[in-house]
Each structure stands twice: as C-alpha cells, then as structure tokens.
N, C-alpha and C positions, 0 to 999 in steps of 0.2 A: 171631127166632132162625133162624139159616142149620141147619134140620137136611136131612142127607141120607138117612135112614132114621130108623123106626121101627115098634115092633112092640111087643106086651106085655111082652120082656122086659126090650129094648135100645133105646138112640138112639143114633142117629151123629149129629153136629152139627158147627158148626166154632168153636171157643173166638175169641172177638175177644182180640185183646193188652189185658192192664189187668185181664183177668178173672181171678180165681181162679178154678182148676179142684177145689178144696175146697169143704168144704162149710159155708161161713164168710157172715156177712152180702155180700150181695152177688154170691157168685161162683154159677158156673154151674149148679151140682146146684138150687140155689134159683130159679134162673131159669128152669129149664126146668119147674122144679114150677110156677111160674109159667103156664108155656104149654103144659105137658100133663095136670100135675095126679097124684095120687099118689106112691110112693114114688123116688129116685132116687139113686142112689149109684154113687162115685166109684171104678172101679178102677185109674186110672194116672193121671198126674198132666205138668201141661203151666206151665212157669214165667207167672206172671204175666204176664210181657213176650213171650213166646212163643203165637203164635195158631197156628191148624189144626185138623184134625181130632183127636174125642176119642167114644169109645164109655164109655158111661156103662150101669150096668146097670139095668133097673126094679122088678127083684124082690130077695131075699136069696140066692135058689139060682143064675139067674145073673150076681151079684158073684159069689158063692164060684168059679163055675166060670168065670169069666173069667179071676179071679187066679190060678187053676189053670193057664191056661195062659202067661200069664206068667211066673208060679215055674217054670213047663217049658220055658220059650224057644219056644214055639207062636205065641206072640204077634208078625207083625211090624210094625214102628214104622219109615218110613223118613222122613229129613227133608231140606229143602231149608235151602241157607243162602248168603248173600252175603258175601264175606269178601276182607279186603284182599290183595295183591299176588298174584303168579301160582303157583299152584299146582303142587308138583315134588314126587314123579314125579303125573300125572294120576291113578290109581289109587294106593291105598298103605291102612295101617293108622296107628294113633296106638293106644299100648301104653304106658301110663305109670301109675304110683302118685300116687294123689290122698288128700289127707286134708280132712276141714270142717272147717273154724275157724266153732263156732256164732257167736261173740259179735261175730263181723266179718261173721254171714251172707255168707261168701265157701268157695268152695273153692280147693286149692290143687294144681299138682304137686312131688314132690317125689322125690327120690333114693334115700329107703333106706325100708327098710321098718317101722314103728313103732305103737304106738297108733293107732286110728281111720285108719291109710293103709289103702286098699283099692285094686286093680288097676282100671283103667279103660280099655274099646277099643274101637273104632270100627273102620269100615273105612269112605272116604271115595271120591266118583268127582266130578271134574271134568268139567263138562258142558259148561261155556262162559268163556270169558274177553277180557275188554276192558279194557284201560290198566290201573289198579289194583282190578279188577275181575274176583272169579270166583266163578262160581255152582259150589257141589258138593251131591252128592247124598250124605247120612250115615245108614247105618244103625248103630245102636248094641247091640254084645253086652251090656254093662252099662249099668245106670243110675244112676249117679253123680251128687249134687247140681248144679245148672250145668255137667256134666259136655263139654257139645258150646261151650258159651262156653270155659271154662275151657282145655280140650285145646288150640282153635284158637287162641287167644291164646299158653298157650306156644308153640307151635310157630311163632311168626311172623305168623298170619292171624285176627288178630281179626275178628269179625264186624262188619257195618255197624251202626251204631246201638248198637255196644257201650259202655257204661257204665263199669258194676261192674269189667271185666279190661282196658277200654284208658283210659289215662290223656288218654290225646285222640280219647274218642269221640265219635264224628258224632250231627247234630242229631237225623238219619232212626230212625224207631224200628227196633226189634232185626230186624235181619233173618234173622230163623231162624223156620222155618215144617214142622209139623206134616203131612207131604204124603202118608203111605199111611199103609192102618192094613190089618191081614190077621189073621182070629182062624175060628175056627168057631164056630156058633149055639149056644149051650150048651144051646137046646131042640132044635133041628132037626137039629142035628151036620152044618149045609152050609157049607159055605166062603166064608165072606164077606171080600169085599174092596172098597177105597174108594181112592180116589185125589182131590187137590184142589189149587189153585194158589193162590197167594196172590194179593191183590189188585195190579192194576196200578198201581203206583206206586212209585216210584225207594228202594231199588236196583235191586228185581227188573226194570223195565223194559227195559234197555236187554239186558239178559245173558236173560230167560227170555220175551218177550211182542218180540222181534224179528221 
C-alpha cells in the first residue's frame, strides 16, 4: 500500500486503478485493514478505473466529520486527466445537466431539466499540450456519477483510455488521476494538504514527466 499519511484517525493512500474505493470484497477499506488493522471507512469515493489519492477515516467521529466537510464544500478534490485533442479556451468551466441511467451504469448530458437530471460543474486548466494531446487540471463543484469522463466526452475531449463514453477508446488504461486532496484534521483542526502524480507511463509521459 502506497500510503502518504497516517494517524489514529485518518490515512491518506493512493487507490491503484481496478480497486474499489468501497467497502466491498476486495476494495481498499479492506485492504488497508489488512495492513493497519482496525476500523476503516470510506468518506468519498474514487471510480474503479480511477487511481489517486483518497483519505479514508479510522474512527466513526472522524467519517462524520469528514463528510461534514464535504456536504460544506471544505473539502478540496483536484484532478489530473489526459484527454484527446487541443483544448479551447485553456481555462474555462463545463455547466451542464446530467442524469444516471442505473441499468446502463452510464451517465448522461442532456438538455432540459427532468426526473433524476441534476446540474453538474467543473472548472478545468490546460497545462500542457502535444499533437492530440492535453493534460488539464479539473477541480470539481459537484459530484456527479462519471461526472469528469462524462462532461469531457460531450464536449469533444474524451479522456485517454476511455471506454464506457468513447466508442473508440484507446488500449491505455483511464487516464484520470486523483492528484490533491485538502480537508482539515477533524481531531487537530490543521490543515492538511497532499499532492501526487501518477505513475510514469503513457499518456501522462510525454505531456506531464517532460
């Protein structure tokens, strides 16, 4: 286990892609009971195919007050992603209505407003770009289902390695990575912050380990 912190109450670790960040046979809350031992619960939640960093609580008081800051937007979450053609304007926002279709475990965007549609928005930074190639930086207002696959696929820029939202996607696994995480101690009330890169190998090579 790659963890970057821990303490009685908290771990900070980095989720490998493949893992459930649930706490389901196999996935991460179980694994780290594995290799720390005691209690371990999950306050946010990181796709499957999506590796990074992930703060997991060790006690019941701080979950509650993790998710506390969450439900308050205290919590930041920023992420890295590799995603096809050139990015316009380099800064911008993505503001759109998404609904889930459970039975297709898919999301979707859509136009009007209806049953299960809920707002979904980012605001995204262009870091670097080559050929059909650009790394941006996405921090997320909402958390919407596949929310950061989903948005960048309508909009033109499916991510590397995307599956599920591009009909021709690439062999490379998902290139979308988990890369700040910023909360306060919910014992200590200090301000903790984490930062991580994904591992070197393609897409991210050429556009972020230059």
């Amino acid at each position: 286990m790659d963890i970057r912190y821990c303490d009685d109450s908290l771990v900070v670790c980095i989720k490998e892609a493949n893992i459930l960040s649930t706490d389901e046979e196999g996935g991460l809350p179980g694994l780290l009971r594995q290799e720390l031992g005691g209690e371990i619960r999950t306050v946010h939640r990181l796709d499957r195919m999506v590796s990074g960093l992930m703060v997991l609580a060790r006690t019941k008081a701080a979950a509650a007050a993790l998710t506390e800051q969450i439900s308050a937007k205290r919590f930041h979450k920023a992420y890295l992603a590799v995603v096809h053609g050139q990015i316009e304007p380099l800064t911008g926002s993505y503001r759109d209505l998404m609904y889930r279709d459970r039975r297709e475990c898919k999301s979707y965007v859509t136009s009007a407003p209806g049953k299960g549609v809920q707002e979904a928005l980012l605001d995204y930074e262009c870091l670097a770009s080559a050929g059909d190639k650009s790394l941006v930086r996405i921090l997320l207002h909402t958390g919407r289902t596949h929310q950061i696959r989903c948005q960048f696929a309508h909009h033109g820029h499916s991510l590397f390695g995307e599956k599920k939202y591009d009909p021709h996607g690439d062999s490379c696994p998902l290139a979308l990575f988990s890369a700040e995480l910023g909360f306060t101690h919910p014992v200590t009330g200090e301000p903790m912050r984490f930062s991580a890169r994904p591992e070197p190998i393609e897409p991210w090579t050429e556009l972020l380990y230059q």
